[in-house]
C-alpha positions in Angstrom: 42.1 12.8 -117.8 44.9 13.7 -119.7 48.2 14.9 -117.2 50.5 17.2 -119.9 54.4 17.9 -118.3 57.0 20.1 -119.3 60.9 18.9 -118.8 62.5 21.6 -116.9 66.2 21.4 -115.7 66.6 21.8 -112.2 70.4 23.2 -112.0 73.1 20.4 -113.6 72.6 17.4 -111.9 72.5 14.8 -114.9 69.2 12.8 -113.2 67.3 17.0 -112.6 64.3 15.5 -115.4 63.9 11.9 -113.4 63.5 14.1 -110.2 60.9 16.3 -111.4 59.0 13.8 -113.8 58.8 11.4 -110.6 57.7 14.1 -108.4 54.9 15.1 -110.9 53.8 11.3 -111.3 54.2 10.9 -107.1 51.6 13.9 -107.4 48.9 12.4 -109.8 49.2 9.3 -107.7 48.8 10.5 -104.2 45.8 13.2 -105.8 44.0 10.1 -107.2 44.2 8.6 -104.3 43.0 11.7 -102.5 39.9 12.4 -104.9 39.1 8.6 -104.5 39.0 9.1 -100.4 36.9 12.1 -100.8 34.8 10.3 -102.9 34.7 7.3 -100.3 33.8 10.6 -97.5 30.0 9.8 -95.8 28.2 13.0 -95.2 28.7 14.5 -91.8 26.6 13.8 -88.7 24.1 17.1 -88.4 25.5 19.3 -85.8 24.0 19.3 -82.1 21.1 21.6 -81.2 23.0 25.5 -80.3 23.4 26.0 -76.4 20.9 28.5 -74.6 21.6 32.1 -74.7 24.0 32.1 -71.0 24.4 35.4 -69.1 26.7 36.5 -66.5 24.9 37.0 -63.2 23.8 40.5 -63.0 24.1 43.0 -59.8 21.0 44.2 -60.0 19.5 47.1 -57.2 16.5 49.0 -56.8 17.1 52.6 -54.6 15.1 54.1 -51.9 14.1 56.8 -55.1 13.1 53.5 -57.2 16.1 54.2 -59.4 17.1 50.4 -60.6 20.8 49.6 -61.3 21.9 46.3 -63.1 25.6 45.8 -63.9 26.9 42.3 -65.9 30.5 41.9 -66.0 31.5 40.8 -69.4 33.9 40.1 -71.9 37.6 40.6 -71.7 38.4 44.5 -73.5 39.0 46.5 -70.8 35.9 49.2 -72.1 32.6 49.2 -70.2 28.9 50.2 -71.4 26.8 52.6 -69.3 23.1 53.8 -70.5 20.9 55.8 -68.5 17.4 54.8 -69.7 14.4 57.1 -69.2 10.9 55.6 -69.7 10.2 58.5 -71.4 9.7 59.4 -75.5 7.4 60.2 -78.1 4.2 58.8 -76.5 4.7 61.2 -72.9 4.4 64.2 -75.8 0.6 64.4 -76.1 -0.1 65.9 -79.2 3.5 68.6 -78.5 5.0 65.7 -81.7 8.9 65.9 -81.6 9.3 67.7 -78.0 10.7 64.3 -76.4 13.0 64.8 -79.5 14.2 68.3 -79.2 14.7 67.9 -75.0 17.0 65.1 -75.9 18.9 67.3 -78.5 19.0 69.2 -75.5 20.7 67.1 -73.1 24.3 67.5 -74.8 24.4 71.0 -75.1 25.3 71.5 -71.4 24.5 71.3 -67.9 23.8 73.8 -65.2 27.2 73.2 -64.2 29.7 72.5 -67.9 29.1 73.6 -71.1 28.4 70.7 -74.2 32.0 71.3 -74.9 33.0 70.2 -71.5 30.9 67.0 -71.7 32.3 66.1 -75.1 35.8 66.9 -73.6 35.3 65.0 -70.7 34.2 61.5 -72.2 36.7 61.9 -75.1 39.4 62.3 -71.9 38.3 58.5 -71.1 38.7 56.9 -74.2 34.9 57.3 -75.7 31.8 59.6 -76.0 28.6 60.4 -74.6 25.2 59.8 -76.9 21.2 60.6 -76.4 18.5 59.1 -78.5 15.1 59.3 -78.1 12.5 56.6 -78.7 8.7 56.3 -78.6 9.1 54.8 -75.1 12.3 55.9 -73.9 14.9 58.2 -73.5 18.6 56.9 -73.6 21.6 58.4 -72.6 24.9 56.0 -72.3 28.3 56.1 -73.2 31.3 53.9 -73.9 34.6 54.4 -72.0 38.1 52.2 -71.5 36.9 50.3 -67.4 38.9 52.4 -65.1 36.9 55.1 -66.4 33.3 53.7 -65.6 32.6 55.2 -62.1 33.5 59.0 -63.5 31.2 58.2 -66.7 28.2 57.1 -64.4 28.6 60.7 -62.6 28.7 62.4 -66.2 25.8 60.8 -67.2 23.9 61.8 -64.2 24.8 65.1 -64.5 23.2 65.1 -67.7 20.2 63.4 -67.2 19.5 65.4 -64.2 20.6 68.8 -64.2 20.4 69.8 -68.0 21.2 73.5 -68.6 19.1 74.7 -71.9 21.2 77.4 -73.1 18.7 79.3 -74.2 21.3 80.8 -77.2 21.2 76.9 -78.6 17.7 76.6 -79.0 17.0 78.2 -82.4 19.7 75.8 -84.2 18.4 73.1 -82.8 14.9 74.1 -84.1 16.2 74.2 -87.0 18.2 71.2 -87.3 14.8 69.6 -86.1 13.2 71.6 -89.1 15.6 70.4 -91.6 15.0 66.9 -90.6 11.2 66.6 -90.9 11.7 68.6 -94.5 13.8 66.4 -95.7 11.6 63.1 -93.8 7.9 64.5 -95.9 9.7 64.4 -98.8 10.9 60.7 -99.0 8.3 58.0 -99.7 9.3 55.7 -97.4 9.4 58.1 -94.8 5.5 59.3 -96.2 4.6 55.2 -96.2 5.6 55.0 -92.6 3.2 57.8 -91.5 0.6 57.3 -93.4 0.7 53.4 -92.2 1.0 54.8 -88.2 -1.5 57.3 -88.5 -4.1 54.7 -90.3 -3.2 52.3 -87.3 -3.4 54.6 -84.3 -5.2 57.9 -85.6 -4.5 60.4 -82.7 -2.3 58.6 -80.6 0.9 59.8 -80.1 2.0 56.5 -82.0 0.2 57.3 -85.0 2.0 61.2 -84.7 5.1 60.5 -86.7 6.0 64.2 -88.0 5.2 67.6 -86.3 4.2 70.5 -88.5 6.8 73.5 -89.4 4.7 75.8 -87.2 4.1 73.3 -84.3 7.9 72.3 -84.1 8.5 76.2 -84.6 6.7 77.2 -81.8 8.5 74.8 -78.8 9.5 77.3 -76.6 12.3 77.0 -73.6 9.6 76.6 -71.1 7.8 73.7 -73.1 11.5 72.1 -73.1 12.1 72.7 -69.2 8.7 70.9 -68.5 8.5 68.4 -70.2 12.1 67.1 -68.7 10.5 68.5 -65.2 7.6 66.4 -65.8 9.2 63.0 -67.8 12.5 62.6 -66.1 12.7 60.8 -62.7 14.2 58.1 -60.5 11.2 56.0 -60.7 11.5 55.9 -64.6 15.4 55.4 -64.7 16.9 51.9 -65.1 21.0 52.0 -65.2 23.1 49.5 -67.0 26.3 49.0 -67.1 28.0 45.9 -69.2 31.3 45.4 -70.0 35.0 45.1 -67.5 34.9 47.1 -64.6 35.4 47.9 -61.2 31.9 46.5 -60.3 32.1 48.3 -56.1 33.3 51.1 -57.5 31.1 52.0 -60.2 27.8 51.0 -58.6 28.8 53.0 -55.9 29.3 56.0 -58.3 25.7 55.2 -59.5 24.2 55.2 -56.1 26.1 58.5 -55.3 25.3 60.4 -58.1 21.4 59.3 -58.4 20.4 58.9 -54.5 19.1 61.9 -53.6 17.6 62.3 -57.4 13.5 63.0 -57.1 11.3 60.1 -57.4 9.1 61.4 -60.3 6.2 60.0 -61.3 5.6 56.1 -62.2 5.7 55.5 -65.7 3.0 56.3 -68.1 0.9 53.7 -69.9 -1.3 54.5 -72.7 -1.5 51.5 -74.8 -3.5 52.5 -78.1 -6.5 50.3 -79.4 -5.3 49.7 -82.8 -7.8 50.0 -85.7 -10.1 46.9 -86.3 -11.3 45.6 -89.8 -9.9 46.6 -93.5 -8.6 50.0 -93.8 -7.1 50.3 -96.8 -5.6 53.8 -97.4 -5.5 54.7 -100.5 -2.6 56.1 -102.9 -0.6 59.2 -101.7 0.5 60.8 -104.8 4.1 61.6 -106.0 3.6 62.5 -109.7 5.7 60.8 -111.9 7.4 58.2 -109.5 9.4 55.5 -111.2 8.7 53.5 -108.2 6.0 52.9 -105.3 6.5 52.5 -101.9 4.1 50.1 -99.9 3.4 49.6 -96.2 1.3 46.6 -96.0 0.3 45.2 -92.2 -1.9 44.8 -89.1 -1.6 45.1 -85.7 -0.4 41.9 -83.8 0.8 40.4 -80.6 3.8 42.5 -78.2 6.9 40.6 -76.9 5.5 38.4 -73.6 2.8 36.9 -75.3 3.0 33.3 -76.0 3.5 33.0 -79.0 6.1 36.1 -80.0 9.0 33.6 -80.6 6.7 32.0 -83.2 5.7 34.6 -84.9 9.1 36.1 -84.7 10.6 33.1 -86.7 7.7 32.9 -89.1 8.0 36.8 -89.9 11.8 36.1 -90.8 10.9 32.9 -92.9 8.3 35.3 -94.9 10.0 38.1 -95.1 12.3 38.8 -92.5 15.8 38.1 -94.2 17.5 37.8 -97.3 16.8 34.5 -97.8 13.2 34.8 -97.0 10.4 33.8 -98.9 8.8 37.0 -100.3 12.4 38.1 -100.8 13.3 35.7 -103.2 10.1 36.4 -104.6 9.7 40.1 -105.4 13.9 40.6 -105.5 14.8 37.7 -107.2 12.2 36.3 -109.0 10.5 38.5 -110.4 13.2 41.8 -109.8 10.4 44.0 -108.8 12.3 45.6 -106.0 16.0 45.6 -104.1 15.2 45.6 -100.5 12.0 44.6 -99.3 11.4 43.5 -95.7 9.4 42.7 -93.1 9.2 42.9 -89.7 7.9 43.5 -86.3 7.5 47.0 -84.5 6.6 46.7 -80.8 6.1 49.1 -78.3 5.2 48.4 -74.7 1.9 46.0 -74.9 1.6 46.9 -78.7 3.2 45.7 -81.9 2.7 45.3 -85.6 3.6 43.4 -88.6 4.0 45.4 -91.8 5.9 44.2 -95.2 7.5 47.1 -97.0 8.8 46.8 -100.7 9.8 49.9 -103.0 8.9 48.4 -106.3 8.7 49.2 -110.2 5.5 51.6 -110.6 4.4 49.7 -113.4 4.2 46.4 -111.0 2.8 47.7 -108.1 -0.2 45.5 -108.3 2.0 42.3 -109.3 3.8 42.9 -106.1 1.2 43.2 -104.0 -0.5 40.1 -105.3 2.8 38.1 -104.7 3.3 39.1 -101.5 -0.1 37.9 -100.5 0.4 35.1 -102.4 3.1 34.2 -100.1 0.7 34.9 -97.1 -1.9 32.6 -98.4 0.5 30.0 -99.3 2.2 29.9 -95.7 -0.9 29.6 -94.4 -2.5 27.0 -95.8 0.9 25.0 -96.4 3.5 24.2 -93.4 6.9 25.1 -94.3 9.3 22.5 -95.0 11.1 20.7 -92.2 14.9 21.4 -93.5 13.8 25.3 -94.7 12.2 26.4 -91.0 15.6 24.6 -90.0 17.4 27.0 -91.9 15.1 30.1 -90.8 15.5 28.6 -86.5 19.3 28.5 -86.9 19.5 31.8 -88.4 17.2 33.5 -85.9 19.1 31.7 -82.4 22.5 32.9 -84.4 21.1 36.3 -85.4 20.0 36.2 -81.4 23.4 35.2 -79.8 25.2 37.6 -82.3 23.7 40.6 -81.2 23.8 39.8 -77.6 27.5 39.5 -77.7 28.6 42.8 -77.2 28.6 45.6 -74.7 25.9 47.5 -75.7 24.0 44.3 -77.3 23.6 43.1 -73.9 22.5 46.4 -72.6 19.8 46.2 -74.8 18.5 43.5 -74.8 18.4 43.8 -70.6 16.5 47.2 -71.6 14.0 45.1 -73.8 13.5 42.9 -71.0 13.0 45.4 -68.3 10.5 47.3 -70.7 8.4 44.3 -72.0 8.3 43.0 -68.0 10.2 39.6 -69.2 11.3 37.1 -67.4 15.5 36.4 -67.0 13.7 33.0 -68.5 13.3 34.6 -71.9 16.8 35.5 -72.5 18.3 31.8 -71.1 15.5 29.7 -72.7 15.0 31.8 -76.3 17.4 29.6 -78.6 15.8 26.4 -77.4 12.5 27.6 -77.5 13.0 29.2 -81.3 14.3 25.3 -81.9 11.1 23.8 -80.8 9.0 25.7 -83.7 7.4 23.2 -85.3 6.4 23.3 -89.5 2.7 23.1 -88.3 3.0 26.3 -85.8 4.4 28.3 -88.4 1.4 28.0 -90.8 -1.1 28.1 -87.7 0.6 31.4 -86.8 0.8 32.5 -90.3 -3.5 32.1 -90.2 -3.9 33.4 -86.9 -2.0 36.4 -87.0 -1.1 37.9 -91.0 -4.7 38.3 -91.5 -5.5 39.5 -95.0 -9.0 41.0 -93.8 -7.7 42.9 -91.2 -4.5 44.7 -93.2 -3.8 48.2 -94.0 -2.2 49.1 -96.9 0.0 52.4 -97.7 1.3 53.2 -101.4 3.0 56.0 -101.7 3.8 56.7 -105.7 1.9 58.1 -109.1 -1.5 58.1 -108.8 -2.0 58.4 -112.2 -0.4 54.7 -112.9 -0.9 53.3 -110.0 -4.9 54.0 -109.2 -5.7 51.1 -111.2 -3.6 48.5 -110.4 -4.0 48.8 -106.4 -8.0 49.5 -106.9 -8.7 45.2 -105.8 -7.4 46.1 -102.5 -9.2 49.1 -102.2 -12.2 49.1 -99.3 -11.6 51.6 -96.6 -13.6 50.8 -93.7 -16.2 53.3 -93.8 
């Protein structure tokens, strides 16, 4: 290599070029010498196996009611977490879809006591907000507030769970905010995918009821509203967490104060569906002139306590479940058939599914789906590589760690335990157990789980170009 140097003086000094020149040549010498020590560099020793998942010891409490309280001191901002979680959602609605939703737009307009301004108000007054959201399974109500704050945010979100007002003068906007929402939800394909894909799985089960009509939503009424909270809502079904810094005596105390004399209600309601069984293939839903298709292609599978969830957790992200995953780099970069595609794993209490979704090119809607069971096929017959499932199990503890590292990450994933009935054992022995996966597993999970026989598949595009190519994987179940 060639070193080229420009003479520059450096102020007056009669020996300024020696200085520099020397300098320069001090340069080349010590950066040979550097590049011939990194050369002379032996790879590193691989890292040690990441540390179990370690929790603070929780306070946990059960009251006379059967309310249950758990609060984990954690981290060092001085804000704390508190969620008020109802076992109570979409699946206590019968065939009434989207009233679970609308009582929960419901909850911040007011109590009997303070108006939805004076809720927003108050939680603003201590440093955060106050939010609802409803769920198949549950009902959550929490908010986020600097720590001296926590025991009056416990009382707030009592107040709201328990004593909701129902202005009656609110309940035509928020009809039609509901309205506006499901119009806007049947006109986007992956939104039509989704239902179609639930309603093929779980037929009249409230899990397979993903929209309302215009005219059912229209015709919720007040009293519809009242009883459903009157009939959902209850000691029995609440679990309260709180995470976060705070004044542990005091804000438990709040809790028991403001839910202790709170009715039991009734114990929580199980209805786990019986999936369909065998092919059912559904067939196009049409959107005329589509430049793309949107698929929904899965089956029903295991629900988190089983077994063997962690395994099929870390073989769903090695096929499809991140960026780096298998049918990703397939379909996106590859081929470029599609952006985004994913898949994943939707559970419910003692239910779940698998389902990979893609929104391809129309014109390749059939390539797609032939590469994605390619991918299936080839998993399954074919353990994964030792050093790529390495890759996949040091993503998924990470992934795992990361979002359990906040406030409202712990909160939920104390929820998710409480819900699935796990074990504190899941949460402390999860990083080591997603380690243990072996190559082997995967594939054996891939075989007995991601069966091709047993899929449903959803494409929502034009029929017209699209009838044709998808027509092999046609075979409803008759």
């Amino acid at each position: 290599m060639t070193n080229r140097f420009r003479a520059v003086r450096v102020g007056n000094h009669p020996t300024a070029f020696t200085i520099v020149l020397a300098s320069v040549a001090l340069a080349g010498v010590l950066s040979a010498g550097a590049i011939a020590q990194e050369d002379a560099k032996e790879t590193p020793p691989p890292g040690g196996l990441p540390k179990d998942f370690a929790l603070p010891e929780p306070d946990v409490r059960r009251l006379d009611n059967g309310l249950q309280i758990t609060a984990v001191k954690y981290g060092s901002v001085p804000k704390a977490t508190i969620a008020v979680v109802i076992s109570a959602g979409n699946l206590n609605e019968g065939n009434q879809t989207w009233l679970a939703d609308l009582t929960g737009d419901y909850l911040l307009e007011g109590t009997i006591t303070q108006s939805g301004e004076d809720i927003a108000r108050q939680a603003a007054s201590m440093g955060g907000q106050v939010t609802v959201s409803v769920a198949e399974d549950l009902t959550t109500i929490s908010g986020d507030v600097l720590s001296e704050f926590a025991p009056q945010m416990a009382m707030l979100l009592a107040d709201i769970a328990r004593n909701p007002g129902f202005p009656e003068q609110e309940l035509e906007r928020l009809r039609r905010d509901r309205l506006r929402l499901v119009s806007v939800a049947r006109t986007q394909p992956d939104q039509m995918a989704v239902a179609a894909f639930r309603k093929a799985l779980y037929g009249e089960h409230p899990y397979g009821r993903v929209f309302p009509d215009e005219a059912q939503l229209q015709g919720y009424n007040l009293a519809a509203i009242r009883d459903f909270h009157e009939s959902n809502f209850g000691a029995k079904r609440t679990h309260v967490f709180v995470a976060g810094k705070f004044d542990a005596d005091e804000t438990v105390a709040a809790i028991e104060e403001a839910f202790a004399d709170w009715k039991a209600g009734p114990e929580s309601l199980v209805r786990v569906p019986e999936p369909a069984d065998g092919k059912v293939v559904v067939d196009v839903i049409d959107r005329p002139d589509a430049s793309q298709s949107d698929i929904y292609l899965g089956l029903p599978t295991i629900s988190p306590g089983h077994e063997d969830w962690i395994a099929l957790q870390v073989s769903n992200t090695l096929l499809g479940g991140f960026f780096s995953s298998r049918i990703t780099r397939n379909i996106r970069e590859d081929k470029g058939y599609t952006y985004s595609p994913y898949s994943t794993l939707s559970t419910r209490y003692r239910d779940g599914y698998w389902a990979q979704v893609a929104a391809v090119t129309t014109e390749v809607t059939g390539p797609a789906i032939q590469e994605i069971v390619n991918e299936i096929d080839e998993l399954q017959k074919n353990p994964p590589p030792a050093e790529e499932l390495e890759g996949v199990k040091t993503y998924s503890a990470g992934l795992f760690v990361r979002q359990n590292s906040t406030r409202g990450g712990i909160i939920n994933i104390l929820s998710y335990l409480d819900h699935h009935e796990l074990p504190a054992s899941y949460l402390a022995n999860y990083v080591s157990e997603v380690h243990s996966i072996t190559p082997q597993q995967v594939s054996g999970i891939a075989r007995k789980y991601l069966r091709k026989e047993d899929m449903t598949l959803v494409v929502v595009g034009d029929r017209s170009q699209v009838s044709e190519q998808v027509a092999p994987w046609i075979g409803a179940k008759e």
